[in-house]
N, C-alpha and C positions, 0 to 999 in steps of 0.2 A: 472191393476196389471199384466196381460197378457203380454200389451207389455213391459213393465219396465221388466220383469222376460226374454223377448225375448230379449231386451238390453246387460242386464245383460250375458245372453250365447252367444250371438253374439258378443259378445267382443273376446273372444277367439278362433281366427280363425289360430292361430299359431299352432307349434309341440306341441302336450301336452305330456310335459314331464314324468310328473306326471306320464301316461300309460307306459312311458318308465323305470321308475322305478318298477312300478307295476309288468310289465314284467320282468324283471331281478329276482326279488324278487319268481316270482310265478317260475321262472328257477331255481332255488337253492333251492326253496323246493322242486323241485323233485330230485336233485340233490341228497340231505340229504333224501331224502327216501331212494334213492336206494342205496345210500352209506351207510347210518347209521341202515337202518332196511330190505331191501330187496336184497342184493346180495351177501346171501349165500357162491353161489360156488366163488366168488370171492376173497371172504376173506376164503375158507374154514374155516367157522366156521359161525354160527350164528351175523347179526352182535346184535341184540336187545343184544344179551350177551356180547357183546362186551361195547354195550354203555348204560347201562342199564338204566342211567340220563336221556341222550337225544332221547331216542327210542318213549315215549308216543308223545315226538313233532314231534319227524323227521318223524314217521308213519304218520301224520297229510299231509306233505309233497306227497302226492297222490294226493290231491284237486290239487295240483298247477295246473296241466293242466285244472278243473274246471275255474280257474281265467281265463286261457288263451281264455279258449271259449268264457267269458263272455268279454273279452275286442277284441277280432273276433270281435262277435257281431256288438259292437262298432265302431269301427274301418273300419270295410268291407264295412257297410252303410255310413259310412264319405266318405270312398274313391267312393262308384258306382255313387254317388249323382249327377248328373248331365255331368254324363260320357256314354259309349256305351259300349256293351254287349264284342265287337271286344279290345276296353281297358282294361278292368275291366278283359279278358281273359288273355293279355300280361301282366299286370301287376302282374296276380296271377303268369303265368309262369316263368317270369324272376325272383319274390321274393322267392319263393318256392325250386326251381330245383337247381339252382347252390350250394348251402349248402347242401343241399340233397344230391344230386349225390358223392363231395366229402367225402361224412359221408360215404356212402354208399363203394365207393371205401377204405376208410380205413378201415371199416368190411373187405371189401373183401381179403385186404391187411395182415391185422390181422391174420384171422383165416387161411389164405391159401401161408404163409409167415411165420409165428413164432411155427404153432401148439399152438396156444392157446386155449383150454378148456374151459372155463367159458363162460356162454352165446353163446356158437359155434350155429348159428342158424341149422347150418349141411346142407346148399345150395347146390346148382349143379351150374354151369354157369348160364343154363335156368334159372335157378330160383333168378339169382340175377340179370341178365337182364330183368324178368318182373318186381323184385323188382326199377329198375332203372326207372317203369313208374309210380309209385305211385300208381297203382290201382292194386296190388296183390292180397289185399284183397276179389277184386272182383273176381278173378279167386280160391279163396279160398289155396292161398299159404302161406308160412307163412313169418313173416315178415322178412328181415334180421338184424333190433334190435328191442328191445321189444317195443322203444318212436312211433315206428314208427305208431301206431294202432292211436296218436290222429289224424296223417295225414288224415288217410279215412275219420273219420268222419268232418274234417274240406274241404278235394275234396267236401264231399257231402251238406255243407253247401254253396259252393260255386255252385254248380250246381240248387241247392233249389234260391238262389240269383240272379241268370242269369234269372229265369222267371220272377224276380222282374224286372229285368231288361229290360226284352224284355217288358214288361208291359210300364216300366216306372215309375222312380222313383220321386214320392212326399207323402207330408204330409199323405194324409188321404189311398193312396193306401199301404205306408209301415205299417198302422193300419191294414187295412184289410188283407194283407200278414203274417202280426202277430199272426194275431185273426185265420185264417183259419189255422194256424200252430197249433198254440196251439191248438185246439179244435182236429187237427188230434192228436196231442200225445195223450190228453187224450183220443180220441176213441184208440188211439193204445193198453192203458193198457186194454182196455176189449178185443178187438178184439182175442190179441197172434198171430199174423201172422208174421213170422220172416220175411216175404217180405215189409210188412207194418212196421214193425220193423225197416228194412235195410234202408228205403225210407226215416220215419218221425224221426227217429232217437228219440226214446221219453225219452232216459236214458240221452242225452245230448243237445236236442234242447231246453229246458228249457233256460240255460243259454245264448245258442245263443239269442232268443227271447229276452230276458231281456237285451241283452245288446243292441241290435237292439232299443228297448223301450227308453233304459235312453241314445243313442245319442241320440233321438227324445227331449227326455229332455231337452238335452245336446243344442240343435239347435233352439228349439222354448220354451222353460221355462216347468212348471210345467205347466200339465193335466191331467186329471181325468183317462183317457184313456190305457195312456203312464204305469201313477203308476201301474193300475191294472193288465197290462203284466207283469213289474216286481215284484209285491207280487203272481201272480199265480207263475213266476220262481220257486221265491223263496221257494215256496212250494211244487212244485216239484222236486226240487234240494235238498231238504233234505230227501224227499224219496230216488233218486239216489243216491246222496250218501253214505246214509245209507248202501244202497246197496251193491255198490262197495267197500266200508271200511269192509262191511260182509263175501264180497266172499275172501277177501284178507284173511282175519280172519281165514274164512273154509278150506282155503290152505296151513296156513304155521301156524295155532292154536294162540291163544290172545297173548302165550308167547313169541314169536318173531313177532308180531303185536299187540303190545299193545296199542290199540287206541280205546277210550269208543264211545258210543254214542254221550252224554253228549259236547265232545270235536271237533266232526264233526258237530254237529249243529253249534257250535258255531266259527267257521271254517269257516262254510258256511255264516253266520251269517254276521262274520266280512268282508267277499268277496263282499258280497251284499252293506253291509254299505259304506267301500272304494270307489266299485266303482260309487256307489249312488253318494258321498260325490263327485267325480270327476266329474260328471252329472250335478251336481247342479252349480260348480265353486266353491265348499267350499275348494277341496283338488288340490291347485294348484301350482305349484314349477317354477320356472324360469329356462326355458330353457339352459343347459349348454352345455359342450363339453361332460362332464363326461356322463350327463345324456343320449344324444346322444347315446357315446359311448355302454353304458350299453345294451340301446335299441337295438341298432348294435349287440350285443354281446349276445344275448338273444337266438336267434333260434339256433346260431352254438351250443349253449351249452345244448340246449337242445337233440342236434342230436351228438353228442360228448363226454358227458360225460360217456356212458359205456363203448367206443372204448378207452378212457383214462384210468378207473378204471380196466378194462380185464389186462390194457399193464404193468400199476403202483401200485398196489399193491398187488400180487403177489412180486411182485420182495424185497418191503418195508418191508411186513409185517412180517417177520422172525426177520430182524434186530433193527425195531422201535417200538414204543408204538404204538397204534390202533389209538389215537387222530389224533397223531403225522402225518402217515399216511394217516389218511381223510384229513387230514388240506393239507397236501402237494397235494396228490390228487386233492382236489379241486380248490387250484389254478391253478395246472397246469392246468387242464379241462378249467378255466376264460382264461386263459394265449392265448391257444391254439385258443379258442373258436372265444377271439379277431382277434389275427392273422388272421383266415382263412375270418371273418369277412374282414380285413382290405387290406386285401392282394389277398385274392380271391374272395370270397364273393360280395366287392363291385365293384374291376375290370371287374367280369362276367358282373355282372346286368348292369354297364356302358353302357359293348359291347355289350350288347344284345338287350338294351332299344332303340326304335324308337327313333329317331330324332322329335321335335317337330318345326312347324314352330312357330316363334316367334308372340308372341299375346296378347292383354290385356288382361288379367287376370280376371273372373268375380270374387267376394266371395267364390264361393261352388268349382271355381277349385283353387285357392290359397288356399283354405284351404283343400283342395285334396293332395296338392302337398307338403302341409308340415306337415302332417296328419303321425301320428307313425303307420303306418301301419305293423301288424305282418307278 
């Protein structure tokens, strides 16, 4: 049954798209967070009062970035699989920086260019040139947009993965790399040490683990092993984000976040299931352009969408309806996102990307190589 279930996932060594959707999808619910229930000064006004319908869903729209770790996970260990510490480091550099830097440069451009208001993080030069290295947070500066905070924790997932790396990656050592993870989280919640905190990451290494788990899944079928990484996640990840929906709560009061418990579990619930469902081969979609695209289209918009809502609705909201306004909004944010996607985005990483000499291809790098990688 082992190897038939090892068949069965080894069939699938193409782009899974599926992820590429996933992705898009978990971009637009953060999207609609921050549009429909979290950015106040941008709309001056509340928007939960604005949208009073879609506010219990779009608050829900906070987990997105929860998705994004858990398909990390996935994803990071497809791509180190039979690669070096020196790759898996260019690779992270060239997909990462070049959309960044430009997000970064339209804040800059923004706020120091038009006088706009809303979200002004209120920089010095210094401080968006250290923001230009991605590890601000380590200097304790603050970020120059709010998206920017899941960056650190994914630098430090990637840093926790280069030990995997210099180890060496296979089967039974990406279990024990798992296992010693997890058990640090949980020592983390007794311990309280914000150092051990910063390091084990225990509010979001949950979903990383899990999603680490079900490629395992993903690559050699159903094991006993695998599964119990991802139900410990999962049970983790609903303390967290109980959490994180709390603190949101205690900031801005239930009435302009109005998101139950009830609707987070089940949130979390469905994250796990999908991506399960993609682990297993059950949630599989045929590769297109669109889907591609979307995929492509995923990180600009995630690093773009306030630099778009600061510029565009202010200017809207006097004259139009609030719908009318997000609606517009939010294409434009897709519109843009692509572009920079298509036009910059992929020309950097071109010119950036080593040159490979030409070579047969084993299994684990053609499926490296066409691996949705976030």
């Amino acid at each position: 049954m082992h190897s038939l279930n090892q068949a069965k996932h080894a069939r699938g060594n193409g782009r899974l798209a599926e992820l590429d959707l996933l992705r898009f999808l978990a971009a637009l619910a953060v999207v609609a967070f921050h549009y429909l229930v979290a950015y106040a000064s941008v709309w001056g006004d509340r928007p939960a009062e604005l949208f009073p319908a879609l506010a219990p869903i779009a608050g829900l729209g906070i987990l997105g970035v929860e998705l994004f770790f858990i398909i990390s996970g996935f994803v990071i260990l497809m791509s180190v699989w039979g690669r070096g510490l020196g790759a898996f480091a260019r690779s992270r550099l060239v997909r990462l920086y070049p959309a960044y830097w430009l997000s970064l440069a339209a804040i800059a451009a923004l706020y120091g260019l038009t006088g706009a208001k809303p979200l002004d993080p209120k920089l010095s030069l210094g401080d968006y040139l250290v923001n230009a290295t991605m590890f601000q947070r380590l200097f304790k500066l603050t970020d120059a947009s709010g998206v920017y905070w899941s960056l650190w924790a994914e630098l430090r997932f990637y840093l926790l993965i280069s030990i995997l790396i210099i180890i060496g990656v296979t089967y039974g050592r990406v279990l024990a790399f798992a296992g010693i993870w997890l058990a640090a989280v949980i020592g983390a919640h007794f311990l309280e040490d914000s150092l051990v905190d910063e390091i084990v990451m225990p509010a979001y290494a949950p979903y990383f683990i899990a999603g680490m788990a079900l490629y395992l899944i993903h690559k050699r079928g159903s094991s006993w092993l695998p599964w119990i990484y991802v139900a410990a996640g999962y049970a983790l990840s609903i303390g967290s984000a109980l959490d994180r929906v709390h603190r949101r709560i205690d900031l801005a009061g239930f009435k302009n976040m109005p998101v139950t418990d009830t609707s987070v579990i089940i949130t979390i619930t469905l994250i796990y299931v999908m991506t399960s469902l993609v682990a297993l081969g059950l949630l599989r979609l045929r590769p297109s352009r669109l889907l591609t695209a979307l995929g492509g289209t995923t990180y600009p918009l995630y690093l773009f969408h306030s630099v778009i809502a600061v510029a565009l609705v202010p200017l809207l909201v006097g004259d139009l309806p609030p719908w009318l306004v997000a609606v517009i909004t939010t294409l434009a944010a897709i519109l843009l996102s692509y572009l920079v996607y298509s036009f910059a985005e992929r020309p950097i990483q071109r010119l950036l990307k080593p040159r490979r000499r030409p070579q047969t291809p084993t299994a684990p790098a053609a499926e490296v190589r066409k691996a949705s990688v976030p």
